[in-house]
C-alpha positions in Angstrom: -1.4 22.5 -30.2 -3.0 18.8 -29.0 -1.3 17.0 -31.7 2.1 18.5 -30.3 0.8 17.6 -26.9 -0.4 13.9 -27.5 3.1 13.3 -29.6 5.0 14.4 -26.2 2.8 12.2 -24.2 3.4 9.5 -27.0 7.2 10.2 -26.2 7.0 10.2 -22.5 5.9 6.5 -23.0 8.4 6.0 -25.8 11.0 6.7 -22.8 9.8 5.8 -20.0 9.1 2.1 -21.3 12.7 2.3 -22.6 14.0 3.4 -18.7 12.1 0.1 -17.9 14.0 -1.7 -20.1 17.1 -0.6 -19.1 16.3 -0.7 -15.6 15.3 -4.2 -15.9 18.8 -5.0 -17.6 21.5 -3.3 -15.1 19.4 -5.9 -12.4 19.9 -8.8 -14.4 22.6 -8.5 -16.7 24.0 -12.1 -17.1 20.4 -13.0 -18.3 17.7 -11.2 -20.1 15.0 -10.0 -17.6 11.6 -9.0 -19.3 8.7 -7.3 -17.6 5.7 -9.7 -16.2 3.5 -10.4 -19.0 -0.5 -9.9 -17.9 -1.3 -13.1 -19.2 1.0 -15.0 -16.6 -0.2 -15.4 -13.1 2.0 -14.5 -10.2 0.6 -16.3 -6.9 2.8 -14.8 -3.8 1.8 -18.0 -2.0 3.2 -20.2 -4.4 7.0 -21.5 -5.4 8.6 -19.3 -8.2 12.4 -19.3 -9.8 14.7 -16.6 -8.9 14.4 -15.0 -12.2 10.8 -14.4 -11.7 10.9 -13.1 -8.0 13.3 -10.6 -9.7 11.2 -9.7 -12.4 8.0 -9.3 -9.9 10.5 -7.8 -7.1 11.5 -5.4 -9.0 8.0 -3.6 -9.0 8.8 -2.1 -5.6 11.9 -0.3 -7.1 11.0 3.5 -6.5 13.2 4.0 -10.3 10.6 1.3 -11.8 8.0 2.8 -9.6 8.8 6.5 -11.2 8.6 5.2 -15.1 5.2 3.2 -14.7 3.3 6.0 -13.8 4.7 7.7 -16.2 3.4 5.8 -18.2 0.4 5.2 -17.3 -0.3 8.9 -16.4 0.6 9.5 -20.1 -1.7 7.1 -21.5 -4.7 8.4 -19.0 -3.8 12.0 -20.2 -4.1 10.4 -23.7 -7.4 8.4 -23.7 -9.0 11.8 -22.2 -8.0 13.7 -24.9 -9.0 11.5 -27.9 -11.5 8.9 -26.7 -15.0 10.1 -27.4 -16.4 12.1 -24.6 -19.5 10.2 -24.5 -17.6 7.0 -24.0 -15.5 8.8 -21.4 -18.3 10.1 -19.6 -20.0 6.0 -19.7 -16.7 4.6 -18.7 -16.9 6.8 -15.5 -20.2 6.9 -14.8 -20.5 3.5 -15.0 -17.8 2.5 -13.5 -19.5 1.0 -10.5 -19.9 -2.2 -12.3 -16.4 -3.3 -11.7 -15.7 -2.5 -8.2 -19.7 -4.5 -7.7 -18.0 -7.1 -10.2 -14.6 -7.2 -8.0 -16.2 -8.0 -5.0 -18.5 -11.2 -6.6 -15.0 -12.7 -7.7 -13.6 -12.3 -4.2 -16.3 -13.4 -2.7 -17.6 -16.1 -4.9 -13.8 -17.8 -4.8 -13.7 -17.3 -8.1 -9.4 -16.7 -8.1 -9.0 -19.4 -6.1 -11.5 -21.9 -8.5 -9.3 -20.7 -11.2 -5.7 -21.0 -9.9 -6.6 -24.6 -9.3 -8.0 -25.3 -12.4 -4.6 -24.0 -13.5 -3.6 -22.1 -16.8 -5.9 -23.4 -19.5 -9.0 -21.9 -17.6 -12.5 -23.7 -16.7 -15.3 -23.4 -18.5 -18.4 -21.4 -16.7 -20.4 -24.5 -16.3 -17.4 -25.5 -14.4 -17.2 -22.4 -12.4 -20.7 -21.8 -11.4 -20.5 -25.8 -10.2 -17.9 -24.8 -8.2 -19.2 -21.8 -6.8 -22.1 -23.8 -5.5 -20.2 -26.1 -4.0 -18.1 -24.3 -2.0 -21.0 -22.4 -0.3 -22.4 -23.4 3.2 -25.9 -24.9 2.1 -28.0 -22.6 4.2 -26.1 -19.8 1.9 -26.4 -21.5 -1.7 -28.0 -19.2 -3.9 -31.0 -19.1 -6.0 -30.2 -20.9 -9.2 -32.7 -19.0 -11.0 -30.8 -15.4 -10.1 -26.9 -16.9 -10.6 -27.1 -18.9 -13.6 -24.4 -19.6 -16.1 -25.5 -17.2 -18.3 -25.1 -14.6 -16.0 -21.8 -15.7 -14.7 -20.7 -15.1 -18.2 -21.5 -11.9 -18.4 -20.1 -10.9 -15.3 -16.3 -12.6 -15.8 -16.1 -11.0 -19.7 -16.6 -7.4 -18.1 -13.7 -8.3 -15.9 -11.7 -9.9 -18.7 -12.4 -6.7 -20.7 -11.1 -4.5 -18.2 -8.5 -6.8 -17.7 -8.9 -8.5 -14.6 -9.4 -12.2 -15.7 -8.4 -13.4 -18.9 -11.0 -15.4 -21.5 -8.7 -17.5 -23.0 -11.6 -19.3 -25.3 -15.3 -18.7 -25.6 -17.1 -19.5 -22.2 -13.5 -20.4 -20.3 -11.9 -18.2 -18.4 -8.5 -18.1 -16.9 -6.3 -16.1 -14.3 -4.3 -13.1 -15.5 -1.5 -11.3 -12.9 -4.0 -8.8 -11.8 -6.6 -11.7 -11.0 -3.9 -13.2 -9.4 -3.3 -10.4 -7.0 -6.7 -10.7 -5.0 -5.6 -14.6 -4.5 -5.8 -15.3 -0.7 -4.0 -18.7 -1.4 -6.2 -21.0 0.3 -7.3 -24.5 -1.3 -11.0 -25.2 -2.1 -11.0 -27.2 0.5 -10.2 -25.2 3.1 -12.7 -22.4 1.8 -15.5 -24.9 1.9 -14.7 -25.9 5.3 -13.1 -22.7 6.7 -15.1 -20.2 4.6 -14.8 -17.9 7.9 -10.7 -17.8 8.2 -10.3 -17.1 4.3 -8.2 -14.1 5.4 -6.0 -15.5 8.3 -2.3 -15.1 7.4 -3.0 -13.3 4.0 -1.4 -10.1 2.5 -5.2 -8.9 3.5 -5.6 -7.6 -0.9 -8.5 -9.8 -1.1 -9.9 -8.5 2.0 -9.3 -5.2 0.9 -11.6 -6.6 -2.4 -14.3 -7.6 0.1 -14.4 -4.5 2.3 -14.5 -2.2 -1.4 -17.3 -4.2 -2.5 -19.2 -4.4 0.1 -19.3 -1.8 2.5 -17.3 0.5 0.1 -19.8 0.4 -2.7 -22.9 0.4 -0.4 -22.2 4.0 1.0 -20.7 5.5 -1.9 -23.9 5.1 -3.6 -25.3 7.3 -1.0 -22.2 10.0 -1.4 -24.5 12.7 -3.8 -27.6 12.7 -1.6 -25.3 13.3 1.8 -23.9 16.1 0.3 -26.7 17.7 -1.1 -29.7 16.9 1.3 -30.2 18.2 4.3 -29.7 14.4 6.6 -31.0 16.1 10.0 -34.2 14.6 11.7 -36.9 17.1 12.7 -37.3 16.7 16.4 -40.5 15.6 17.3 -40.8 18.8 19.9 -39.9 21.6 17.0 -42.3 23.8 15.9 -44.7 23.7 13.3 -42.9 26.4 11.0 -39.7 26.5 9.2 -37.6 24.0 10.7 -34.5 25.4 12.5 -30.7 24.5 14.0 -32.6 24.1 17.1 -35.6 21.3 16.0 -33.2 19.4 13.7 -30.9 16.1 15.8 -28.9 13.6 14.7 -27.1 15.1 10.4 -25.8 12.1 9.4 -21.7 12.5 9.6 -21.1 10.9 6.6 -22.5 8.9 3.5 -21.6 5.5 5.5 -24.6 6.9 8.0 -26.8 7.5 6.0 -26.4 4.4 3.7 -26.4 2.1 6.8 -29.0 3.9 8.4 -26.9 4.4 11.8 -25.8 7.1 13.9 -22.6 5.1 15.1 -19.6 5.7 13.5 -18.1 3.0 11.1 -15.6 1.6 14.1 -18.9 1.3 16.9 -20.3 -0.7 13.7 -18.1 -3.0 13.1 -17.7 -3.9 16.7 -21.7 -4.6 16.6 -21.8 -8.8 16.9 -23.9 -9.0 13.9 -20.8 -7.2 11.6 -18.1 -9.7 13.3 -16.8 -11.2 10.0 -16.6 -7.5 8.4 -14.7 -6.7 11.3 -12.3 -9.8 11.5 -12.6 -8.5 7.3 -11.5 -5.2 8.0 -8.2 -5.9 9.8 -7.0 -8.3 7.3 -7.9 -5.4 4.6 -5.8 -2.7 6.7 -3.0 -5.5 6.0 -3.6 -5.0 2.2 -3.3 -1.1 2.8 0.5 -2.2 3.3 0.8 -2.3 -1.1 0.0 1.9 -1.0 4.1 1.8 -0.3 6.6 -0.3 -1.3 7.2 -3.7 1.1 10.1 -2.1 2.4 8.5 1.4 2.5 8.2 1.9 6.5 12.0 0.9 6.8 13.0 3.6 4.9 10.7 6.3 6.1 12.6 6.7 9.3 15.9 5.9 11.0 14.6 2.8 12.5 18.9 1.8 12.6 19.7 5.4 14.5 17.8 4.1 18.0 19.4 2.8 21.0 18.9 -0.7 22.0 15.0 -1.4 24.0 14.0 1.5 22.3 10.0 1.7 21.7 7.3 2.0 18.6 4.0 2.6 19.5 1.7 1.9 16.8 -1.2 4.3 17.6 -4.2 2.5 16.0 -2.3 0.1 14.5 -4.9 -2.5 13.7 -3.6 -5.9 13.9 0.4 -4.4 13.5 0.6 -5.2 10.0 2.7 -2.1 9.0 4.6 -2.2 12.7 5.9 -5.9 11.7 8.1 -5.0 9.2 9.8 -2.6 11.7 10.1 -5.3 14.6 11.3 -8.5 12.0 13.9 -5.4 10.5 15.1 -4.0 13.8 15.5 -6.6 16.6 16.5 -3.3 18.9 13.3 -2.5 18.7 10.3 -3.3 21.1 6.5 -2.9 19.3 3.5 -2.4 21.2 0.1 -2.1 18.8 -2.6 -0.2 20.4 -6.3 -0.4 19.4 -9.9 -1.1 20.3 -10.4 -4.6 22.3 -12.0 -6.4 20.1 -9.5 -5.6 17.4 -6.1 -6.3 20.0 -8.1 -9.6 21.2 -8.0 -11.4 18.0 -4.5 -10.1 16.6 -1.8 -12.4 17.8 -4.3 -15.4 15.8 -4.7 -13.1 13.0 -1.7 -13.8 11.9 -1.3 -17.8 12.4 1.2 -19.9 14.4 4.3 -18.4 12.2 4.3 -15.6 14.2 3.7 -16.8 17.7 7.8 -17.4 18.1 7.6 -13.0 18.1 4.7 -12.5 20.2 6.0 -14.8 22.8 9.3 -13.0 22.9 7.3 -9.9 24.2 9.1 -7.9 21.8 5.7 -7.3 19.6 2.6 -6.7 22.1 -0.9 -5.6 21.7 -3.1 -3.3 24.0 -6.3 -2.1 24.6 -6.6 1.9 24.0 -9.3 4.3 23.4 -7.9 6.8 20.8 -9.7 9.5 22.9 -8.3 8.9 26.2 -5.3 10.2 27.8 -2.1 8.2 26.6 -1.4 5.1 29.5 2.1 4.9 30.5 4.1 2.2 29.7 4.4 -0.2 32.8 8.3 0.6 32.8 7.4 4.3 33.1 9.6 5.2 29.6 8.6 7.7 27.1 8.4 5.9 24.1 10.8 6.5 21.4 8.3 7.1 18.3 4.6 7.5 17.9 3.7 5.7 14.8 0.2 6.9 13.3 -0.5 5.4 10.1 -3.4 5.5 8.3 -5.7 6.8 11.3 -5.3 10.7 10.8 -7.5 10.5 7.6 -10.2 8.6 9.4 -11.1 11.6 11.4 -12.3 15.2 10.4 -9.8 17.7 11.7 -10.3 18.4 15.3 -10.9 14.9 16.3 -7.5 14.2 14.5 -6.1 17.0 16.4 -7.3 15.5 19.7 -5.5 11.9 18.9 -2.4 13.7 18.4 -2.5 16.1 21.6 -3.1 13.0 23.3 -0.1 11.2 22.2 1.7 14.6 22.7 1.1 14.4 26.6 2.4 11.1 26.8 5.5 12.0 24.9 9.0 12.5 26.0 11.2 15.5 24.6 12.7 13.1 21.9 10.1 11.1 21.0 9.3 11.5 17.2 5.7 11.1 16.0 5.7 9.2 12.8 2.7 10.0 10.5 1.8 7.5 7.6 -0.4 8.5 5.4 -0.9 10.4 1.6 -0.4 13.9 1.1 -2.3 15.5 -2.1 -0.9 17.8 -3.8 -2.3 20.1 -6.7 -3.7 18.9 -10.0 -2.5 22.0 -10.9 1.5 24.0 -11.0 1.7 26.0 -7.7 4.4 27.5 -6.1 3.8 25.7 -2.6 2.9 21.9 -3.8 5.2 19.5 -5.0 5.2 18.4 -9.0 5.9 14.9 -10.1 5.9 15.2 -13.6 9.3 16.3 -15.3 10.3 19.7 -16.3 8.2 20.8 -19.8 6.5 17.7 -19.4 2.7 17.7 -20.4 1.9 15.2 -17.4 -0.4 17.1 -14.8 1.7 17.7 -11.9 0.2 15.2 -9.7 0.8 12.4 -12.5 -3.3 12.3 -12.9 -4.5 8.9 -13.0 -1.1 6.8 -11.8 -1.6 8.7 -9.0 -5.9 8.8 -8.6 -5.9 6.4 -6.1 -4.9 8.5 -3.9 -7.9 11.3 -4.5 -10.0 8.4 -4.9 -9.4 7.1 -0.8 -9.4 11.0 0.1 -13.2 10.8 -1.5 -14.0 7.7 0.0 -12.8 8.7 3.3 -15.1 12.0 3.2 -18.0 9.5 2.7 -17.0 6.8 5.1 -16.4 9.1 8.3 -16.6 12.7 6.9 -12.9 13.0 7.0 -10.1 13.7 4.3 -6.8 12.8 2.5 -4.6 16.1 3.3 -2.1 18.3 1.9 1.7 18.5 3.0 0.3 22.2 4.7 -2.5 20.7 6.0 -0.9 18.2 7.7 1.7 20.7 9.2 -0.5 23.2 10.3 -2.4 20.3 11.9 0.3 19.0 13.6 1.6 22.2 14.9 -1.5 22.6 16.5 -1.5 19.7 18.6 2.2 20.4 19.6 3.9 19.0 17.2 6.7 20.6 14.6 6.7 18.2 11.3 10.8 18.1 10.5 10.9 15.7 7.6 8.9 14.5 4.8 9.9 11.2 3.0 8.7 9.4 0.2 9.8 7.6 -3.0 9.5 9.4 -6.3 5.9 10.2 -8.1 4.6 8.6 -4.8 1.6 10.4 -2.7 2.6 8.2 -0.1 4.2 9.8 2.8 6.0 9.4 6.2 5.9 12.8 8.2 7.9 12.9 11.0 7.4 15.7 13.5 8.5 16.2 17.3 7.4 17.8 20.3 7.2 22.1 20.5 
């Protein structure tokens, strides 16, 4: 039965490119609206017609959302079935190579060299001159290691995967996926300013950094944490069989034992010598933003239903990227961000000057808080109207992710909601209980396989980076019930793992 099944998955394209088409029509019917083209370049810092903010806009429609990964769940489904398994078993294996890749164009400016050389591309000469010159000269590299040649090499891996274009031999141009790890800053202010690349940036070329660096470095350590046995002998065991009692200090998670370091990744990044990851780190949470639609937090609660002075407390919310949205949406609203010093310190500046007009107003504030301390009150003694937690419950392993939400539980009133951001996984596989995304007598696995991998992919890379998880929908309620919470309402757009949970006190 495969060819039946690879001509269904052949006609799940077939109509899910035509839904695009007519999706693309009813929004612009006075003029013909086509779908970005690769080859084109869309910088979001720059000046674009309003037919082409349409066209891009549009990607955040949850009906255009819903037919692309159809699509591309049905042309994943249909490379695994016919492309060689060799070559599919090379492809993934090897697959390091482009995140490794990814970060050297982020780093290295490379998106930036090339937007302002403009679409005809720069030749590599060009490039690697470029590249040079933009570094601080105590950092320039060793001409003998980057050379031309290899520079070469490295961009036509990411043009054949699709992430630069070569638009002759040796000269290589931006593409819209290149495009989207632009931070928009001139060469000039990267060669003077190499250290505030990030400052007032949707944070994706952060999030480029922090993959390729920190990212790749302890996921190459993920198979030996698993399988190895990380705890020290203590020097005072015996001289038998090691046991519980003369082992100390099992590495928590593949990040440990990569970095050599008993601290979790948070203590690390507040270390002085990890200050630009740090300052790197915030800015990438920023990027996290593009796992939803724009507009996504707005419509994963009733922000419009609560009274005037109401408040949002963003419960590790970083540098309040997600929490902005909510206070530029809903003026009613008061905002107050609460994380580690360090991180609270440098927020308000994270953001530039356009922002300071908010800040000033006191209706978005920032706070020092220990996730693991009992809640502080609110100077004006108020419950707060909703605990936002988003993206924080999958950095812990279970009972530490219990404890942050008991804590928020004590400080809560008996109508505060608790707003939970983050994916829930369901099955690869048709269960009664979990959620399928794929239409009826579709051939799509239910979860939408690959359009939706990210998703298993950050559940994977949180077990190595602090041990903790991505979690189901029954997961998550079982876990909030037992922190005294009761989840009442899940929300999120079509084919989406994304998720807003919102829950309230028991």
């Amino acid at each position: 039965m495969t060819f039946t099944a690879l001509r269904a998955l052949h006609a799940t394209i077939g109509s899910a490119i035509e839904d695009l088409e007519r999706l693309y029509h009813e929004r612009s019917p006075s003029q013909p609206l086509d779908y970005p083209s690769l080859d084109n370049p869309y910088y979001t810092t720059n000046s674009h017609s309003a037919h082409e903010e349409l066209a891009e806009k549009l990607n955040d429609d949850p009906a255009v959302s819903f037919a692309t990964k159809q699509i591309v769940a049905a042309c994943g489904h249909l490379s695994a079935t016919v492309n060689k398994p060799w070559h599919g078993f090379v492809d993934a294996t090897q697959a390091m190579t482009i995140p490794a890749c990814l970060g050297f164009l982020e780093e290295a400016h490379i998106v930036e060299i090339l937007r302002e050389a403009g679409a005809h591309g720069l030749h590599l000469r060009d490039i690697h001159r470029k590249i040079i010159e933009l570094r601080p000269k105590d950092k320039r590299p060793d001409p003998s290691i980057l050379n031309v040649n290899r520079l070469g090499h490295i961009l036509r891996l990411l043009a054949t995967s699709h992430w630069l274009r070569e638009v002759s031999p040796d000269v290589f141009a931006n593409n819209r996926r290149s495009a989207y790890i632009d931070s928009g800053k001139t060469l000039e202010e990267l060669r003077t300013e190499p250290e505030n690349k990030f400052v007032g940036t949707d944070g994706v070329a952060a999030f480029a950094g922090l993959s390729g660096d920190e990212g790749f470095k302890f996921m190459s350590a993920f198979s030996e944490w698993l399988l190895s046995d990380t705890r020290t002998p203590d020097a005072k065991g015996s001289l038998g069989a090691p046991t519980a009692d003369t082992y100390t200090d099992a590495y928590t998670s593949s990040f440990n034992l990569a970095f050599n370091t008993q601290l979790n990744f948070f203590q690390w990044l507040d270390l002085p010598k990890n200050r630009f990851r740090h300052q790197r780190f915030g800015h990438a949470m920023t990027g996290t933003r593009s796992w939803e639609t724009k507009e996504g937090i707005l419509h994963g609660f009733p922000w419009a239903d609560l009274p005037p002075d109401s408040v949002l407390i963003d419960v590790g919310g970083g540098i309040g990227s997600t929490s902005l949205t909510v206070a530029q949406a809903h003026p009613h609203i008061k905002v107050v961000v609460e994380d580690r010093p360090q991180t609270v310190a440098a927020a308000p500046a994270s953001w530039g000057p356009k922002l300071a007009p908010l800040f000033e107003s006191g209706r978005m504030t920032f706070r020092a808080r220990d996730l693991f301390a009992p809640w502080p009150s609110l100077a004006s003694g108020k419950a707060p109207d909703v605990f936002m937690i988003r993206l924080v419950l999958h950095d812990w392993q279970d009972e530490d992710a219990r404890n942050i939400l008991r804590l928020v539980r004590g400080g809560a009133g008996p109508n505060t909601k608790l707003l939970i951001g983050d994916m829930l996984l369901p099955y690869a596989c048709d269960a009664d209980d979990s959620v399928s995304f794929a239409p009826k007598g579709s051939p799509l696995l239910p979860n939408l396989g690959v359009a939706n991998m990210h998703g298993y992919m950050i559940d994977v890379l949180m077990m190595g980076m602090f041990g903790a998880k991505e979690r189901t929908v029954d997961e998550m309620k079982e876990l909030a019930l037992s922190a005294g919470w009761k989840v009442t309402d899940v929300r999120r757009s079509p084919g989406s793992l994304w998720a807003y949970t919102t829950a309230v006190p028991v």
